[in-house]
Phi, psi and omega in degrees: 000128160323074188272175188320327194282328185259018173257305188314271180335323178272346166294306202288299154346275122024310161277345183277322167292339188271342184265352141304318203290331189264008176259320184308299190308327163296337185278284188283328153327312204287307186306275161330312171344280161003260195304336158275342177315298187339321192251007190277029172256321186308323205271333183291314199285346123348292154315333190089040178201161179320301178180167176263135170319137185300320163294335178266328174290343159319310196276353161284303210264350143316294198318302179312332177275301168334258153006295151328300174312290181309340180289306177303293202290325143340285181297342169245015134220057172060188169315176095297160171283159158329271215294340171283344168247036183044031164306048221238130181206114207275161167309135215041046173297315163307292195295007173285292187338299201272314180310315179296325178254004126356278135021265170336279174316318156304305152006277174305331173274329154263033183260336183286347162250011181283294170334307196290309170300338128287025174080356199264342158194145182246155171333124154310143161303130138119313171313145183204190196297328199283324190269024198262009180251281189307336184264314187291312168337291186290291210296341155275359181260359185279316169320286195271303151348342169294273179300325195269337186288331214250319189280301194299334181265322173299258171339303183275265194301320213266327167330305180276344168272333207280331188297316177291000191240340177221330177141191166283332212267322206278003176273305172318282200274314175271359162278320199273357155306279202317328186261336182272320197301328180303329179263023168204055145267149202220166184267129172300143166242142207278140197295157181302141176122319185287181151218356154134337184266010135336132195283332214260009192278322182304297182308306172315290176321337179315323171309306218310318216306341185243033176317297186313345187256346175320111109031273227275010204242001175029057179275333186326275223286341178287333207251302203298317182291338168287338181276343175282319202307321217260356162292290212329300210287304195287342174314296190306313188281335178295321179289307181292320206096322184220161184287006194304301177302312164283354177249015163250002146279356165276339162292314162305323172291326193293292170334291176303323199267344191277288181330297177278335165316317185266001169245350224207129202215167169313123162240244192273131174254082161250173202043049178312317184305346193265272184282031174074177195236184180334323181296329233002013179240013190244027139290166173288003163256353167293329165310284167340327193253334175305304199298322151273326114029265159328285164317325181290277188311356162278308173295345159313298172292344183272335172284328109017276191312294190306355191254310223233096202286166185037013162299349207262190175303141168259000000 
């Protein structure tokens, strides 16, 4: 029989390997890059294109290795079940779903209509009433493709090694590091001087990936509100037990925000620190209102539990 300690042990095994395995997938991304370049106007005109970026091709081929690791590691040391990583979805799941990117969706609007009424951001040219069926369409399906993906691995697979291997509060705060930093990670760009087919171009180009972290790019409050988003989501699957709640505010958020980028544009920028940058929720009022967010949909789940007695995490 498995006692606690060798569960323990084999969760930490298990992060040490995906995290050499994703330093390897960096290592071999940089080393290769060169030598496909080399065939990417053949591999562009395949595609239908010109040709491929040095960066998105970097960035396939982490990803193919990645992917590859996670697959090894499935394979040795098997699945997790549906309920360990909280796939669960109890009766009246849908509607935990829809409450939650509501939820959400208000969220967003209202710090986007704070924006809007100061001028901090205006109608696109050209938008209208006709296109609000097509913007709502992509963004919800961007929403929920977003979200189921990002939730089954964050929340759901890494969530659930980081609880067995350290606990719940340090899985919680360092899974949402884990989940926010990757989103201002950037596809290396090739150093000045260079053209890409250098054996030596991927290593060099590797710095670039963390361009997005420069001081001078005033990314901090942005990078701090995404690490509350990625506390939000994993608190709700730690406290429930399932992903229902974290993956419907995150399809709300994904969903809203796709919808006003794309109906909505930069108008006159002051106080960024207030009303957000290009993100428009990564200002302090966007802070405020996530947080509260957060708080409506926590007591929301929790009135949930207390209706439904052994419903919640075990």
């Amino acid at each position: 029989m498995t006692g606690p300690r060798d569960c323990q042990g084999e969760a930490r095994q298990q992060l040490r390997w995906l995290l050499l395995w994703a330093s390897i997938s960096v290592l071999g991304a940089a080393l290769s890059a060169p030598w496909v370049y080399r065939v990417a106007p053949r591999l562009g005109a395949l595609l239908g294109r010109d040709g491929i970026e040095f960066r998105r091709l970097f960035d396939r081929l982490f990803m193919a290795s990645l992917a590859a690791g996670l697959l090894l590691m499935l394979r040795r040391w098997g699945r997790p079940s549906a309920r360990e990583i909280g796939w669960v979805f109890p009766r009246g799941w849908a509607r935990e779903v829809g409450t939650a990117a509501t939820i959400a969706a208000l969220s967003v609007g209202i710090v986007q209509g704070l924006n809007l009424a100061l001028g901090w951001r205006v109608v696109a040219p050209g938008t209208g009433l006709a296109d609000i069926p097509r913007l709502a369409a992509v963004g919800l399906v961007s929403g929920a493709s977003v979200a189921l993906l990002e939730e089954v691995f964050f929340r759901g697979w890494l969530q659930r090694l980081m609880s067995v291997a350290w606990g719940t509060a340090p899985a919680v705060t360092v899974g949402a590091a884990a989940y926010a930093l990757p989103h201002y990670l950037r596809g290396p760009l090739v150093p000045e001087g260079m053209t890409g087919l250098e054996w030596d171009a991927g290593l060099r180009a590797v710095p670039s990936c963390l361009r997005y972290f420069e001081p001078h790019r005033e990314l901090w409050l942005s990078m701090a509100v995404l690490w509350v988003v990625g506390v939000a989501l994993a608190s709700l699957r730690a406290r429930t037990g399932r992903l229902t709640w974290a993956l419907g505010l995150h399809a709300g958020w994904v969903a809203a925000l796709r919808i006003a980028g794309a109906a909505t544009e930069q108008g006159a920028r002051t106080w960024r620190w207030l009303g957000g940058g290009p993100g428009m929720t990564d200002g302090v009022a966007g802070l405020v209102v996530l947080l509260a967010c957060w708080w409506v949909t926590t007591r929301a789940a929790e009135s949930r539990l207390a209706s439904r007695p052994g419903a919640g995490a075990k």
